[in-house]
C-alpha positions as CSV (number, residue, x, y, z in Angstrom):
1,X,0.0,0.0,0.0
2,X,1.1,3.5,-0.7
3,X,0.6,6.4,2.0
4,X,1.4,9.7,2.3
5,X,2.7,11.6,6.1
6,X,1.7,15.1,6.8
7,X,3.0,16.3,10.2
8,X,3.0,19.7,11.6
9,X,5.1,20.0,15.5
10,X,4.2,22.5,18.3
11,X,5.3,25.4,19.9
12,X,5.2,27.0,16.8
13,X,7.9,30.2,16.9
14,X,7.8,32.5,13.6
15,X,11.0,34.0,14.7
16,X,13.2,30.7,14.0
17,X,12.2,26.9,13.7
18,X,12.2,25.4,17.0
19,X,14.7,22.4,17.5
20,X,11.7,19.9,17.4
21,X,10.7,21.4,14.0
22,X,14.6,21.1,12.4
23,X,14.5,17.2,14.2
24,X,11.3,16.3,12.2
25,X,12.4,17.9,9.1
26,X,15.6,16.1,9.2
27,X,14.2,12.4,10.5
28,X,11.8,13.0,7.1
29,X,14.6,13.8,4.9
30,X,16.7,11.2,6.3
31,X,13.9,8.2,5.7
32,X,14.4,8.1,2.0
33,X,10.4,8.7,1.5
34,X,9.3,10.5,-1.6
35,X,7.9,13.7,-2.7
36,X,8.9,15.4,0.6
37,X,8.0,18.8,1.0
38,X,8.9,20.4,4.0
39,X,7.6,23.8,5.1
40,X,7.1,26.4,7.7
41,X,3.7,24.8,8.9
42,X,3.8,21.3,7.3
43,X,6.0,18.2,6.0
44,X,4.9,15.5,3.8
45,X,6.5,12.7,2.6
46,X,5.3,9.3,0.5
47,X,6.2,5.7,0.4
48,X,5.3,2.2,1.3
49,X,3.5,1.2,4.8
50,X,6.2,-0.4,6.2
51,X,8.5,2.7,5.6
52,X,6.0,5.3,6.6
53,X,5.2,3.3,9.8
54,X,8.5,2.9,10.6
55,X,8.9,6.9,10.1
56,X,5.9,7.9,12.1
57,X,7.9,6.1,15.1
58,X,10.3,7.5,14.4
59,X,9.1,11.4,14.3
60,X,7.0,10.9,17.2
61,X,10.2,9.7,19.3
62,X,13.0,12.0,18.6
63,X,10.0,15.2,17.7
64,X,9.0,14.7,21.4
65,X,12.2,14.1,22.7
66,X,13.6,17.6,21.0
67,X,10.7,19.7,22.8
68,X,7.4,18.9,20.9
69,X,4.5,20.0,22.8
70,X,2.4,18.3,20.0
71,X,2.8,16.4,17.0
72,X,0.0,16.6,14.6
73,X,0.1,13.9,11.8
74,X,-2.0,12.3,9.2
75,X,-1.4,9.3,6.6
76,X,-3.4,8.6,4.2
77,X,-4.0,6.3,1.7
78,X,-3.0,6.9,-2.0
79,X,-3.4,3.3,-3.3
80,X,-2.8,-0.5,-3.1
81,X,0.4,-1.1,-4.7
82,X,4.0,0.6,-3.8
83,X,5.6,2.1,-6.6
């Protein structure tokens, strides 16, 4: 199955990202997902269930652990097969 991630992490701070913000960013870059956007108020990223299950753990863990007050996320389905 294919999904797509959209996260968003809190406090927000419009002066400069906060570390939890940078952390996400980088775990999503890092996981090798594609079409990754990242952006002042949102990430997104696509891939396989097993890769985006593995990165939600992943965000959650070292998002929280870097000062996350909240971690707002949603995956969705965009079909049956991995491309």
């Amino acid at each position: 199955m294919r999904l797509r991630l959209e996260f968003t992490t809190e406090p927000f701070d419009l002066d400069e990202p906060p570390r939890h913000a940078v952390v996400g960013r980088e775990v999503l870059e890092a996981a090798g997902l594609d079409a990754v956007d990242v952006g002042p108020f949102g990430n997104s990223a696509e891939g396989g269930t097993e890769q985006v299950v593995a990165v939600v753990g992943d965000l959650l863990r070292r998002t929280l652990e870097a000062g996350a007050t909240r971690v707002s996320l949603q995956v969705n389905v965009l079909g049956e097969a991995d491309r």
